[in-house]
C-alpha positions in Angstrom: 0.0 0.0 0.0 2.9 2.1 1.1 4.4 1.0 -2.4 1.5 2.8 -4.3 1.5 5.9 -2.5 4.7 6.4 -3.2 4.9 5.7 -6.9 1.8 7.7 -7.4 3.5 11.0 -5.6 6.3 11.8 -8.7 4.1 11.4 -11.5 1.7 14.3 -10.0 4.6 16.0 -9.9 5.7 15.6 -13.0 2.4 16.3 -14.5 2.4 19.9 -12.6 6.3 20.7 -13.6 5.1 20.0 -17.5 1.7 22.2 -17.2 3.7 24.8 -15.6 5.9 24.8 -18.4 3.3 24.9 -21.5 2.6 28.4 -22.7 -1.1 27.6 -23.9 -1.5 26.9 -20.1 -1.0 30.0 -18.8 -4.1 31.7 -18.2 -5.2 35.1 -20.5 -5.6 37.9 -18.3 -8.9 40.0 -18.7 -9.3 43.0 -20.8 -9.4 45.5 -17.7 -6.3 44.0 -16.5 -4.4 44.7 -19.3 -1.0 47.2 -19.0 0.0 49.3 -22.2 2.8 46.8 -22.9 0.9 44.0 -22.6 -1.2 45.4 -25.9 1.1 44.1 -28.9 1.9 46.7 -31.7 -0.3 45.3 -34.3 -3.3 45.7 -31.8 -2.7 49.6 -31.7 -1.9 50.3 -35.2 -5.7 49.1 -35.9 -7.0 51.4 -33.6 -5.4 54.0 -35.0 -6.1 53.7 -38.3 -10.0 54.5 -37.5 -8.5 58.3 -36.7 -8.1 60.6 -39.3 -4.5 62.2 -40.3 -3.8 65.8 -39.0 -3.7 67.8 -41.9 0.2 68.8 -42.5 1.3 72.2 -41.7 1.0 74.6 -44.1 -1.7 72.6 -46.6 -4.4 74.6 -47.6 -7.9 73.3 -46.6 -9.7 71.7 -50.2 -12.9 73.7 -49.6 -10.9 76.9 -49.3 -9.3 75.5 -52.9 -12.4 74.8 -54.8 -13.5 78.3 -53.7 -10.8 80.2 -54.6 -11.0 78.1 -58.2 -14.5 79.1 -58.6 -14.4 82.9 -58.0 -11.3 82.7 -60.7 -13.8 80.8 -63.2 -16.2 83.2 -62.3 -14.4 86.2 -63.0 -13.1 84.4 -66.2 -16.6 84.3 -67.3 -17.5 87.8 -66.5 -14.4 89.3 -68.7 -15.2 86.7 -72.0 -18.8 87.7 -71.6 -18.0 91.4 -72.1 -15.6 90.9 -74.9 -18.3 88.9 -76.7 -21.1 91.7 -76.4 -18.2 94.4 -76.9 -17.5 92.6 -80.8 -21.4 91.8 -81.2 -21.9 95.1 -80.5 -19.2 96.2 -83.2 -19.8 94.1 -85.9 -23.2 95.2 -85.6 -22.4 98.2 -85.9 -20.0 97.7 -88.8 -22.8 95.9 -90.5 -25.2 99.0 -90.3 -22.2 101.1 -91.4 -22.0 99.1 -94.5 -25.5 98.9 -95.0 -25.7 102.6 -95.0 -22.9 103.1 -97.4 -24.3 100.7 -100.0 -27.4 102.8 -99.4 -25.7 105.8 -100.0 -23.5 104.8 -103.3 -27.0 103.7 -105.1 -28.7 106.8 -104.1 -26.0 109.0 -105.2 -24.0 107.0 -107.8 -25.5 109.6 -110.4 -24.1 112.5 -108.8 -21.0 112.4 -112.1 -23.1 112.2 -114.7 -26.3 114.5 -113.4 -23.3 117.1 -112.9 -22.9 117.3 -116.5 -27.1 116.8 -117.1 -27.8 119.9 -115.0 -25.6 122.3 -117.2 -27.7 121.0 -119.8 -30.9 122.0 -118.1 -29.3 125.4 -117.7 -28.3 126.1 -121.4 -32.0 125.0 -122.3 -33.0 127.5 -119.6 -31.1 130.4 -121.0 -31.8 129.9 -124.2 -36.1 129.9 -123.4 -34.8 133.5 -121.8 -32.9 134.7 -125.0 -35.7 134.1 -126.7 -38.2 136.0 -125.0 -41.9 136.0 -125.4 -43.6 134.6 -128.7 -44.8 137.9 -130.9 -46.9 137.6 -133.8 -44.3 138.7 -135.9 -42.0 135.5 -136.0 -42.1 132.6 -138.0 -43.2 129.5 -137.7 -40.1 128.1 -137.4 -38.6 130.0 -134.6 -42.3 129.4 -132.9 -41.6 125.8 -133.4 -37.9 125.7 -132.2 -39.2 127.5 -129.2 -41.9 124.5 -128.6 -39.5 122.5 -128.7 -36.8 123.2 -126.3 -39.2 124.1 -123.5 -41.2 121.1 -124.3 -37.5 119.3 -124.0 -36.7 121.2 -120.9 -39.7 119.9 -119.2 -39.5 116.6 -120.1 -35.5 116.7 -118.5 -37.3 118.2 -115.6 -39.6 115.8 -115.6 -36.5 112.7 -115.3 -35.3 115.0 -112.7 -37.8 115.0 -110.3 -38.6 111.1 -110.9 -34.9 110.2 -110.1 -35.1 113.2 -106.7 -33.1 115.0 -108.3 -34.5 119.0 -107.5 -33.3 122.4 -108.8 -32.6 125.1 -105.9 -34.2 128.6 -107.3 -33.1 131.0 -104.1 -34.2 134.3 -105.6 -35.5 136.7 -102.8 -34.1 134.2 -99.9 -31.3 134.2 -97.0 -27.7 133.6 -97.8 -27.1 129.4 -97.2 -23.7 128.7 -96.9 -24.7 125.0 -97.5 -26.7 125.5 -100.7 -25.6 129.0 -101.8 -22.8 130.4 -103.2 -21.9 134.0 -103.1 -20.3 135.8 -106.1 -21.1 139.3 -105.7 -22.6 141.8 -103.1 -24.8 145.1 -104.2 -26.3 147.7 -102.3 -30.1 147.2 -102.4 -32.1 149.9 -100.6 -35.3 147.4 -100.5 -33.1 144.3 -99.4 -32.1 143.0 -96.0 -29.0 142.7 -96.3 -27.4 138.6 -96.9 -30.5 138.3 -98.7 -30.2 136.7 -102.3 -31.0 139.4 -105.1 -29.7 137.5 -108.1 -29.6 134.4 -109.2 -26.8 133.8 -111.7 -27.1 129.8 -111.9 -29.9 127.6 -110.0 -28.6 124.5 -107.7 -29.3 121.2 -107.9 -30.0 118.3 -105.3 -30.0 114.9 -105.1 -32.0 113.2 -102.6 -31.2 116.1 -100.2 -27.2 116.0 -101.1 -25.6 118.7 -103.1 -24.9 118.5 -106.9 -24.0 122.1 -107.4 -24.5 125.4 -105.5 -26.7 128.2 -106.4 -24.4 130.9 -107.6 -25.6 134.0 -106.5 -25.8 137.8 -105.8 -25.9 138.9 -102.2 -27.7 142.2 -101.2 -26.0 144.8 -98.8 -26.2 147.9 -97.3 -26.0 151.0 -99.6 
């Protein structure tokens, strides 16, 4: 009996010394009880991954970016929108410019050739003057010849007036500069004085725009 007890004793013994000496054994403290350097590295880079990064010194915020980026875009905007309206608004005016001066060069193309057609008119008108009034005494020819120029001269006058082209007759009216031009002054008693006394050659217009002056005699004081 003694025998057993005694064999029995080392091998409980040994169990202990080989328990004692397995780590899996050792019991896991609890999560309260655990020191900072019992918490492994890998254990506290995980929990601080969940934090965000400080932002570095000296980095500008992105929201402060993007606002900064829009006013530029705005103001980009505002200057490309005014140079578009500032050409719109000068071609369009170039265009009416153009317009106007086509306007002008078919309205007034004949401005050449009715300068030579007026002096016409005047020699037709000069020659009705030379001629005086019909007496009973002429012929028939020179009756006829008469006919027939101031027939001709209304008919030109006639063209004239179709095409706006008008004859300027200032006889009793004031001196203009713009449609008059003065040759000659002479006292005139029953005359204000600038006022046209004299007609030596008529004016012509073209839609409003001078051909020729009137050539004229200017009254003044005696």
């Amino acid at each position: 009996m003694q025998h057993e007890k005694s064999s029995a004793a080392p091998a409980e013994a040994e169990a202990k010394r080989q328990e004692s000496q397995d780590p899996a054994a050792e019991a896991t403290p609890a999560p309260d009880q655990l020191r900072p350097q019992d918490v492994s590295p890998a254990a506290s880079d995980d929990a601080g991954a969940a934090e965000e990064p400080p932002a570095e010194e000296g980095e500008l915020d992105p929201m402060t970016v993007l606002c900064a980026e829009i006013e530029t875009l705005q103001s980009e905007v505002k200057t490309l929108r005014d140079q578009a309206l500032r050409a719109m608004a000068e071609a369009e005016n170039t265009r009416r410019r153009a317009e106007r001066e086509k306007s002008d060069a078919v309205k007034f193309a004949a401005i050449p050739l009715l300068r030579d057609l007026v002096k016409v008119a005047d020699n037709m008108a000069r020659a009705l003057a030379a001629a005086g009034e019909e007496t009973p005494e002429e012929s028939a020819n020179a009756k006829a010849l008469r006919e027939g120029v101031a027939l001709t001269e209304k008919e030109l006058l006639a063209a004239f007036s179709r095409h706006g082209v008008a004859r300027i007759d200032p006889m009793g009216e004031a001196l203009n500069p713009e449609h008059h031009e003065a040759m000659f002054e002479m006292p005139d008693e029953n005359a204000e004085p600038g006022t046209i006394v004299q007609v030596l050659e008529p004016g012509w217009l073209l839609n409003g725009r001078l051909i020729r002056p009137a050539r004229v005699g200017v009254a003044r004081k005696p």
